[in-house]
Backbone as JSON Lines, residues from 0, in Angstrom:
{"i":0,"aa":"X","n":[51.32,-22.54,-100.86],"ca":[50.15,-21.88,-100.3],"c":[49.15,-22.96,-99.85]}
{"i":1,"aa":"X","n":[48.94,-23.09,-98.59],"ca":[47.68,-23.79,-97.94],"c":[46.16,-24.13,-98.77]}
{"i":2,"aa":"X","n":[45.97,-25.16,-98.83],"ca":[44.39,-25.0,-99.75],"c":[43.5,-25.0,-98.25]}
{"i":3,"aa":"X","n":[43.19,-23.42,-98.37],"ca":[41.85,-23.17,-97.86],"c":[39.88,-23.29,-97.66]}
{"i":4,"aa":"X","n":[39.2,-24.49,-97.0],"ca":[38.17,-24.64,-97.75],"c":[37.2,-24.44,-96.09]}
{"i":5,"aa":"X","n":[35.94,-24.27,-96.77],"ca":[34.82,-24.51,-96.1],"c":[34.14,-26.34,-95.57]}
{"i":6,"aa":"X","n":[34.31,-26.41,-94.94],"ca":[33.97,-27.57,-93.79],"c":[32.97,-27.75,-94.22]}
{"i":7,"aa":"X","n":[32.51,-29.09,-95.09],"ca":[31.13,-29.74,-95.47],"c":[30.19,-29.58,-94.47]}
{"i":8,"aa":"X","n":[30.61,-30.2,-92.98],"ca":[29.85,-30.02,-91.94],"c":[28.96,-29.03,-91.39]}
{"i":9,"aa":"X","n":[30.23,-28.12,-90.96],"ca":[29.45,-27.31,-90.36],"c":[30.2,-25.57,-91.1]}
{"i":10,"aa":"X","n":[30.61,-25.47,-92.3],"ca":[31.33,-24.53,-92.74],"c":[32.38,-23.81,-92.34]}
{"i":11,"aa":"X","n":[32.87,-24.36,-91.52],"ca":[34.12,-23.35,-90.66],"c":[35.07,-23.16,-91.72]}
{"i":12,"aa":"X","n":[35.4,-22.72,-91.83],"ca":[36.89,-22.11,-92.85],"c":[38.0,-23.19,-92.34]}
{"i":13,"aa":"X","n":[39.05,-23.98,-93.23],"ca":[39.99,-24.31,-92.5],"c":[41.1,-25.32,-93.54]}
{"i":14,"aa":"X","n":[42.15,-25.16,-93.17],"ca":[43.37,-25.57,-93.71],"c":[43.18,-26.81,-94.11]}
{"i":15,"aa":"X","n":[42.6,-27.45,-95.24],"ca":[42.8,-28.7,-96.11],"c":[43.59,-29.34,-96.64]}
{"i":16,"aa":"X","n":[44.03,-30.59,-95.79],"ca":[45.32,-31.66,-96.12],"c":[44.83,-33.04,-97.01]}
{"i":17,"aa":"X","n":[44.0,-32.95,-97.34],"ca":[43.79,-34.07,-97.66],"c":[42.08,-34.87,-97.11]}
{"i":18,"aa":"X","n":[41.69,-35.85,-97.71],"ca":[40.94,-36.99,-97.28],"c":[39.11,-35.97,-97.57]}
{"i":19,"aa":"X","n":[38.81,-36.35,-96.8],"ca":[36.92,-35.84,-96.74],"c":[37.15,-34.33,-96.19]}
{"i":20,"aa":"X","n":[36.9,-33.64,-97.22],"ca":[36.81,-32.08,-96.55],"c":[36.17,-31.69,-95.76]}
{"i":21,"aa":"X","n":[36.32,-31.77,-94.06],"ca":[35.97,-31.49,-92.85],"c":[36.43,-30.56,-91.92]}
{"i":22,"aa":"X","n":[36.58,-29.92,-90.92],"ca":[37.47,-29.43,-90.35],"c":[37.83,-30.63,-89.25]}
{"i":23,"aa":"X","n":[38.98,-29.99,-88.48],"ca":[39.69,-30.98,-87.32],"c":[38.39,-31.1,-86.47]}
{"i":24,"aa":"X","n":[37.71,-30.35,-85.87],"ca":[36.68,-30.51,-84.73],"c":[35.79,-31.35,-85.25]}
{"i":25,"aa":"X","n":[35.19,-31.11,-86.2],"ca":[33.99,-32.5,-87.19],"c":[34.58,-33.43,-87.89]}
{"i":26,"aa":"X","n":[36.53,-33.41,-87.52],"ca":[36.61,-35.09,-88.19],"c":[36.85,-35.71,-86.72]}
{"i":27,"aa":"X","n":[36.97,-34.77,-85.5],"ca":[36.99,-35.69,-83.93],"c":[35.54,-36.18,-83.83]}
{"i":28,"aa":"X","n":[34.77,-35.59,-84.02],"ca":[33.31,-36.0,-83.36],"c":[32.57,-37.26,-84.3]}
{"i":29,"aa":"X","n":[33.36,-36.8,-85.85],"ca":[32.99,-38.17,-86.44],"c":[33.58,-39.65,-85.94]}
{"i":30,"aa":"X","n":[34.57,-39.17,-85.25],"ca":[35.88,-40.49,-84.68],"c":[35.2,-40.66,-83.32]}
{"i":31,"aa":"X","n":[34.34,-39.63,-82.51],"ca":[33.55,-40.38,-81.54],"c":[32.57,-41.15,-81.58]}
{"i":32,"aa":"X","n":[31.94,-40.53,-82.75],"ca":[30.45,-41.24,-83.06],"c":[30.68,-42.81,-84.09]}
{"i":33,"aa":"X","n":[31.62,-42.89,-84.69],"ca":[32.57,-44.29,-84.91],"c":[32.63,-45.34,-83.69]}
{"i":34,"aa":"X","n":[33.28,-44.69,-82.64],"ca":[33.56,-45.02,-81.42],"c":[32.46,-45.33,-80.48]}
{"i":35,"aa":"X","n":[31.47,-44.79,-80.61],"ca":[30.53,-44.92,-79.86],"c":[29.66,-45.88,-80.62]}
{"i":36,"aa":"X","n":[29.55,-45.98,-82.13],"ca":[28.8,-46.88,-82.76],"c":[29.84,-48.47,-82.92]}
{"i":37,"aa":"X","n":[30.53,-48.5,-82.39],"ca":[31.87,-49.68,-82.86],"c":[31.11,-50.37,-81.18]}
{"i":38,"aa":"X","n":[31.48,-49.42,-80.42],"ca":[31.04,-49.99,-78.43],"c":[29.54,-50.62,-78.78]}
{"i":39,"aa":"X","n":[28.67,-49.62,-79.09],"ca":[27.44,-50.39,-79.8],"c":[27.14,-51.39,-79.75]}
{"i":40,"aa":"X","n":[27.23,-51.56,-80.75],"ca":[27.67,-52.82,-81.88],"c":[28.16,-53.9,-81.51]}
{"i":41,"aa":"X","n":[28.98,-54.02,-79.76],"ca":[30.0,-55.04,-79.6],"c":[28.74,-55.43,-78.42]}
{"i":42,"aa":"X","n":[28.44,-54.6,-77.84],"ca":[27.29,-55.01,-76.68],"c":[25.82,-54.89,-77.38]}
{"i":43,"aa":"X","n":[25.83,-54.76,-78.5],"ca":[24.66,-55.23,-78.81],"c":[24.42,-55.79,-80.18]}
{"i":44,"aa":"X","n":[25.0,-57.05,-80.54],"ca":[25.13,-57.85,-81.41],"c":[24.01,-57.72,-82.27]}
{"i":45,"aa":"X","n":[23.68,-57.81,-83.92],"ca":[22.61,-57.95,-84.37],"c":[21.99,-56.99,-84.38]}
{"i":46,"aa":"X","n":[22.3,-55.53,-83.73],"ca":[21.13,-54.53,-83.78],"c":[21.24,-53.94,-85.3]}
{"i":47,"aa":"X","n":[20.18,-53.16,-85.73],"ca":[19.84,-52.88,-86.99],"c":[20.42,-51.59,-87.21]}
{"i":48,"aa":"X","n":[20.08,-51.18,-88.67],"ca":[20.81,-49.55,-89.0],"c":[19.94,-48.6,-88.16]}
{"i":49,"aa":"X","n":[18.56,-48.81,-88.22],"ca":[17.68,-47.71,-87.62],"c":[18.17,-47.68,-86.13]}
{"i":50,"aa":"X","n":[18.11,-48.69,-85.28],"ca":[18.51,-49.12,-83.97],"c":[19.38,-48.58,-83.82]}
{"i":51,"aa":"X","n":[20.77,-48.55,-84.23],"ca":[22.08,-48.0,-84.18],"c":[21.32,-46.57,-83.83]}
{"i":52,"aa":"X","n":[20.89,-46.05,-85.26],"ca":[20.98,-44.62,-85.41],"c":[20.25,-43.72,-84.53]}
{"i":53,"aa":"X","n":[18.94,-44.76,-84.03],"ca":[17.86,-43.89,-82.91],"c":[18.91,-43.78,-81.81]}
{"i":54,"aa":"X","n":[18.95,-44.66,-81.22],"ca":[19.99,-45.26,-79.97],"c":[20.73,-44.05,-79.85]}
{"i":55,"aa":"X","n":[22.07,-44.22,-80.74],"ca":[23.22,-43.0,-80.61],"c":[22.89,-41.89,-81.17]}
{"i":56,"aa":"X","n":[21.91,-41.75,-81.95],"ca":[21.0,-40.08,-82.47],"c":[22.61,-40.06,-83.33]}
{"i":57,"aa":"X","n":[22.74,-40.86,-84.31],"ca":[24.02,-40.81,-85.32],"c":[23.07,-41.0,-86.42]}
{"i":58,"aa":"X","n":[23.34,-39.8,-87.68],"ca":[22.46,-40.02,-89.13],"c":[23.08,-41.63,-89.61]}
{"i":59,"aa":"X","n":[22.08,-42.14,-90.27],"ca":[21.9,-43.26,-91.17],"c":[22.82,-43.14,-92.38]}
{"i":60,"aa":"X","n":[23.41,-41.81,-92.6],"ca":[24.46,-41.57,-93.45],"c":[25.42,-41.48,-93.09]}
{"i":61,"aa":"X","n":[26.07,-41.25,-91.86],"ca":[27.17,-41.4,-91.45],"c":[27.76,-42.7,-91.36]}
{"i":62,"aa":"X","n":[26.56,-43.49,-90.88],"ca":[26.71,-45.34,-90.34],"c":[27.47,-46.01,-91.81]}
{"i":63,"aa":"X","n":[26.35,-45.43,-92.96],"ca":[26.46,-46.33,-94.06],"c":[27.87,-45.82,-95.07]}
{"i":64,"aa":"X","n":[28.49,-44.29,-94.41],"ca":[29.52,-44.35,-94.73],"c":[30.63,-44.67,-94.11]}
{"i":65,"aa":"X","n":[30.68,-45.47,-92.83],"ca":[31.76,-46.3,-92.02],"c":[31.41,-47.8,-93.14]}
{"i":66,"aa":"X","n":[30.45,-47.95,-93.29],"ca":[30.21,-49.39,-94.26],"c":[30.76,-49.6,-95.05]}
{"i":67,"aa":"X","n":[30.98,-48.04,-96.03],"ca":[31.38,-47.74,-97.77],"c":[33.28,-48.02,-97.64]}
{"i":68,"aa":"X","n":[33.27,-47.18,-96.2],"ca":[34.89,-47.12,-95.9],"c":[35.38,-48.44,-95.21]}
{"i":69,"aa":"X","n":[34.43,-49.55,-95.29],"ca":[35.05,-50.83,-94.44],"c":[35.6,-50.67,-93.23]}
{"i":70,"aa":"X","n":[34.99,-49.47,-92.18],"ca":[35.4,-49.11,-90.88],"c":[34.11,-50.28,-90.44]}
{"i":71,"aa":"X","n":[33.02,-50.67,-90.53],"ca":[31.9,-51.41,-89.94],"c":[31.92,-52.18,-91.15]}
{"i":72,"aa":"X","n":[30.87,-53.45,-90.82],"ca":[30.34,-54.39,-91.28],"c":[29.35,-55.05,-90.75]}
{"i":73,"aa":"X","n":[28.6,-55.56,-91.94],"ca":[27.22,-56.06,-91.35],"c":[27.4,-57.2,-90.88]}
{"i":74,"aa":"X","n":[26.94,-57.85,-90.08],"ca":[27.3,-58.98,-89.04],"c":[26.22,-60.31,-90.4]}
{"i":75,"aa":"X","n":[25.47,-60.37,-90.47],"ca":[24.33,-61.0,-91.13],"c":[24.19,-60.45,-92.67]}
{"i":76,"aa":"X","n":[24.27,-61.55,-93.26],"ca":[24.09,-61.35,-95.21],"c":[22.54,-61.87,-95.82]}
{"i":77,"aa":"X","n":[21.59,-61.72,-94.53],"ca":[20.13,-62.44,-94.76],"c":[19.48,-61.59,-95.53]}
{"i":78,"aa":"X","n":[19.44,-61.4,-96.77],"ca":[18.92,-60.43,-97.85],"c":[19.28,-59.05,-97.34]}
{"i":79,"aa":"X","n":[20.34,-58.85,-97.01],"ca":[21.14,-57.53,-97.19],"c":[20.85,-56.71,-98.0]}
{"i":80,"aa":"X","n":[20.16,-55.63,-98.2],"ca":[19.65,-54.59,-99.01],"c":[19.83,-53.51,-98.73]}
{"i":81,"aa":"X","n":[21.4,-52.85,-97.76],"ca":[21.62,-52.0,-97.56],"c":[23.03,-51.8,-98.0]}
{"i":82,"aa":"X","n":[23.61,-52.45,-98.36],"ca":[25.22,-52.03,-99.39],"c":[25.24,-52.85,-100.35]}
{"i":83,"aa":"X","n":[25.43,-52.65,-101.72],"ca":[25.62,-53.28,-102.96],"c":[26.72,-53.15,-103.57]}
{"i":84,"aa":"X","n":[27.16,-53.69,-103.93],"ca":[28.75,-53.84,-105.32],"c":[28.27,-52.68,-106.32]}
{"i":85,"aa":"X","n":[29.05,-51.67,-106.12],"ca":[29.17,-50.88,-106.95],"c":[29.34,-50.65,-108.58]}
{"i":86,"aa":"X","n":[30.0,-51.63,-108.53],"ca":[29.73,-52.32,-109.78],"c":[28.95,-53.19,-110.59]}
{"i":87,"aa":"X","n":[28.48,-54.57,-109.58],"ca":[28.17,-55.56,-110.36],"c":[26.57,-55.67,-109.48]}
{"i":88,"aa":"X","n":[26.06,-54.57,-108.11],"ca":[25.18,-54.41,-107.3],"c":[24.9,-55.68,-106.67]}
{"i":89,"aa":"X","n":[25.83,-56.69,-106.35],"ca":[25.83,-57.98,-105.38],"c":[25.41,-57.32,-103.87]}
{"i":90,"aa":"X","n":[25.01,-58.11,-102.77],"ca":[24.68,-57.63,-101.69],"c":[26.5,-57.88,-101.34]}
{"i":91,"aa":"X","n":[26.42,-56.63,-100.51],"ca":[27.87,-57.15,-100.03],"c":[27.91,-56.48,-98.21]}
{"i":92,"aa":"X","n":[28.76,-56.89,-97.15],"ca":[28.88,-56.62,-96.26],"c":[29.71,-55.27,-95.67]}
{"i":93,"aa":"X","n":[30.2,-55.07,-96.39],"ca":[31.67,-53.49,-96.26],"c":[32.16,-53.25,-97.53]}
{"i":94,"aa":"X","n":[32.44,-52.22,-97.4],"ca":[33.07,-51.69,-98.81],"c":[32.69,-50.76,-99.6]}
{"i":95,"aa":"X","n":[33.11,-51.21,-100.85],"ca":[32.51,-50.67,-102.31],"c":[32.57,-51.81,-103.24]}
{"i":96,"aa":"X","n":[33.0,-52.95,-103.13],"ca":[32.98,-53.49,-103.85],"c":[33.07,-55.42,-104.0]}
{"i":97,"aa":"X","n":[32.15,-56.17,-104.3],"ca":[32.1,-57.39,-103.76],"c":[33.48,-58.75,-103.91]}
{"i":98,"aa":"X","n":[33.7,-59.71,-103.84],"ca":[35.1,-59.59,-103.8],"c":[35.62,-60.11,-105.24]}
{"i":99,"aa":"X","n":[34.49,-60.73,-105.98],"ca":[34.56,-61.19,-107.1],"c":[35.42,-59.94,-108.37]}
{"i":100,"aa":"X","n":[34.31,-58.88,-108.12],"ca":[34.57,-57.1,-108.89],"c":[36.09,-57.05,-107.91]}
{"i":101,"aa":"X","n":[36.75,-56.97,-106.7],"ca":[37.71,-56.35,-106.07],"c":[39.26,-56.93,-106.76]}
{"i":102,"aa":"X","n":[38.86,-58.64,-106.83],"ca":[39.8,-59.58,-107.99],"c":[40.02,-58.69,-109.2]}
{"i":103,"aa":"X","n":[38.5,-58.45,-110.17],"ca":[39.15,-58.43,-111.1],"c":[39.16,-57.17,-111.5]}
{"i":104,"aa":"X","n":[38.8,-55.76,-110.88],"ca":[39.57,-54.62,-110.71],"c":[41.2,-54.75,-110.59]}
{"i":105,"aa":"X","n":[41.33,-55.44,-109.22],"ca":[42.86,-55.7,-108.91],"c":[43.9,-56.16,-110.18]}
{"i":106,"aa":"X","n":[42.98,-57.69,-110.82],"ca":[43.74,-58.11,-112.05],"c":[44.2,-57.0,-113.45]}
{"i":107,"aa":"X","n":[43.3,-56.01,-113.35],"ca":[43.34,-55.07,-114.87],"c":[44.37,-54.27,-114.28]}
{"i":108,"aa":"X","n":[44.46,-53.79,-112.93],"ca":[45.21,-53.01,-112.78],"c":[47.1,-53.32,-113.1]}
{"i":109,"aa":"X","n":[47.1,-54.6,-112.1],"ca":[48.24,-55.29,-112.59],"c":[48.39,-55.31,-114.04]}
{"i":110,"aa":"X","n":[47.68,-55.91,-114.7],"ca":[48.3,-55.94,-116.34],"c":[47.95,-54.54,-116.6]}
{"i":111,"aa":"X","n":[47.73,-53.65,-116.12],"ca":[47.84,-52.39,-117.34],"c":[49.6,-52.23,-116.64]}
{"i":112,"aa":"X","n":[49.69,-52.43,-115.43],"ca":[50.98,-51.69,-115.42],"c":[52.09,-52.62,-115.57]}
{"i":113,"aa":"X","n":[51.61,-53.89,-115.95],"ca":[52.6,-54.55,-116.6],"c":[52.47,-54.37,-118.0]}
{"i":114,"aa":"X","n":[52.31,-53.91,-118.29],"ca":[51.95,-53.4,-120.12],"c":[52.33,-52.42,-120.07]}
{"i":115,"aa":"X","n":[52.54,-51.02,-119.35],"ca":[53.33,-50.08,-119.14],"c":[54.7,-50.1,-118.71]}
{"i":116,"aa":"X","n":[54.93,-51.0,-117.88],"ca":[56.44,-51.84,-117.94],"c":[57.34,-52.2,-119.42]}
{"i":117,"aa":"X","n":[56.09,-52.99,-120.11],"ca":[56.91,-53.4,-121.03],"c":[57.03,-52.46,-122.26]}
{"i":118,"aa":"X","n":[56.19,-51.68,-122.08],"ca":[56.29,-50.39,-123.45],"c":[57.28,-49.82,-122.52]}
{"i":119,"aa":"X","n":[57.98,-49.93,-121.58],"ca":[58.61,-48.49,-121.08],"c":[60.11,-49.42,-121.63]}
{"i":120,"aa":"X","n":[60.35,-50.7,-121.03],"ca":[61.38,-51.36,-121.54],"c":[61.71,-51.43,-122.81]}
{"i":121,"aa":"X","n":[60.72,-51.5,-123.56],"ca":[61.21,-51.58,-125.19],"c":[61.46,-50.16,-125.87]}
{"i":122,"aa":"X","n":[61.17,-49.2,-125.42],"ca":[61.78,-48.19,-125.71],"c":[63.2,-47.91,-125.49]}
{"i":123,"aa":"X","n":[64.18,-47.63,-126.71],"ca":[65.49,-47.39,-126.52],"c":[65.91,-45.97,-125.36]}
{"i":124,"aa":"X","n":[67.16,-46.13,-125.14],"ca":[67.41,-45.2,-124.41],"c":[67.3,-43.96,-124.67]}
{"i":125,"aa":"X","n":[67.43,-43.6,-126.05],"ca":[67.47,-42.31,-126.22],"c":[65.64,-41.76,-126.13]}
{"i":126,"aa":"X","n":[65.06,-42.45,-126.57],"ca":[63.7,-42.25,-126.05],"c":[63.33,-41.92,-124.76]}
{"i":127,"aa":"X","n":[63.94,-42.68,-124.48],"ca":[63.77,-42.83,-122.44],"c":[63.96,-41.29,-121.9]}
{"i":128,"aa":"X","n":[65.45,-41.28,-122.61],"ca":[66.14,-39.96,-122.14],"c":[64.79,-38.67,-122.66]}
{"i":129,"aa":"X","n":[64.03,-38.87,-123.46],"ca":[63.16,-37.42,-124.03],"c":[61.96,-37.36,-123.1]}
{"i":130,"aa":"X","n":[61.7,-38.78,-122.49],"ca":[60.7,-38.81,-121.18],"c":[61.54,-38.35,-119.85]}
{"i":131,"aa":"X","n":[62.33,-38.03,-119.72],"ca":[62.58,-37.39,-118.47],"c":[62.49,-36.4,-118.39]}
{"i":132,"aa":"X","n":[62.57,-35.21,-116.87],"ca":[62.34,-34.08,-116.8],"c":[63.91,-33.5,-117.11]}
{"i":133,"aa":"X","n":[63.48,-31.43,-117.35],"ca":[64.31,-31.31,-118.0],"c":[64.73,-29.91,-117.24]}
{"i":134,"aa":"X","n":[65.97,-29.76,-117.36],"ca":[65.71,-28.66,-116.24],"c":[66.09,-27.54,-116.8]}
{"i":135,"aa":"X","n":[65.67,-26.52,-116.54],"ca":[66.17,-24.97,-117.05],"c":[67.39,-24.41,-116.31]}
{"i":136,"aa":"X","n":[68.3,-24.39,-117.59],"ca":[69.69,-23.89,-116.62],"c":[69.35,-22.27,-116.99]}
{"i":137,"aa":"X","n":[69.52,-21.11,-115.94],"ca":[69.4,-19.92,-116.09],"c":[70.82,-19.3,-115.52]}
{"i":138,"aa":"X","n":[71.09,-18.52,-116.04],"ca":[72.38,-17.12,-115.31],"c":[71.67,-16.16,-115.02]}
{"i":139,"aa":"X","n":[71.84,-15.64,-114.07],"ca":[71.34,-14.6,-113.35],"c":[72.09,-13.3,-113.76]}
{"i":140,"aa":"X","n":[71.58,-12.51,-114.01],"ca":[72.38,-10.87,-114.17],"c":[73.03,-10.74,-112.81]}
{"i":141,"aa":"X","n":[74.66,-10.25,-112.81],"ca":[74.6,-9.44,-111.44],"c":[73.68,-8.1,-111.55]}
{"i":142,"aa":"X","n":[74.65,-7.19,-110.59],"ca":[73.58,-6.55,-110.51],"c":[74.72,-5.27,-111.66]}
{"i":143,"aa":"X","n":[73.85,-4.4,-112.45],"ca":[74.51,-3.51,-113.56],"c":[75.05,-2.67,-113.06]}
């Protein structure tokens, strides 16, 4: 069954696959206004968030979530006070996270699942075998 939802945007009803709950028409116009802020940006080097946003009449929240998603980046790190490390609140240029926190996120992740590797290896087989799925054998009635 389809997961059916209401469009953050603009509420339209509509078939939800995945990603930022939008409909198709308000995730095109977000991909223009991307597009139109990317052209921007290339002919006008250095312009600011407000600048952007008067200019193309694009919210200041949309901009700073192409930032969050590393679709844009700030050209200049001169006391940057508009994206921070989510974690550790460093000024950072794109993202969520600065690259120092992105290392050692990355590092924990690796050793947890090398630590899940090795608990999975040291378990004997017959263990192994009680972690797998299990299937229901059924007989069907004919019919009486």
């Amino acid at each position: 069954m389809p997961d059916v939802r209401n469009c953050r945007k603009c509420g339209k009803i509509f078939n939800y696959i995945g990603g930022v709950p939008i409909c198709p028409a308000c995730r095109e116009k977000e991909e223009e206004d991307f597009q139109r802020i990317r052209k921007y940006l290339y002919e006008n080097p250095g312009a600011t968030l407000t600048q952007v946003s008067t200019e193309l009449d694009v919210s200041v929240e949309t901009i700073k979530r192409f930032l969050r998603e590393g679709r844009l980046e700030i050209a200049n790190d001169d006391g940057n006070l508009l994206l921070e490390c989510e974690n550790c609140g460093r000024s950072i240029k794109t993202g969520r996270y600065c690259q120092d926190c992105e290392r050692t996120i990355a590092s924990g992740l690796r050793s947890a699942a090398s630590q899940l590797r090795m608990e999975l290896d040291s378990t004997n087989t017959s263990d192994r075998k009680s972690l797998g799925m299990r299937y229901l054998n059924k007989e069907y009635e004919k019919d009486k």
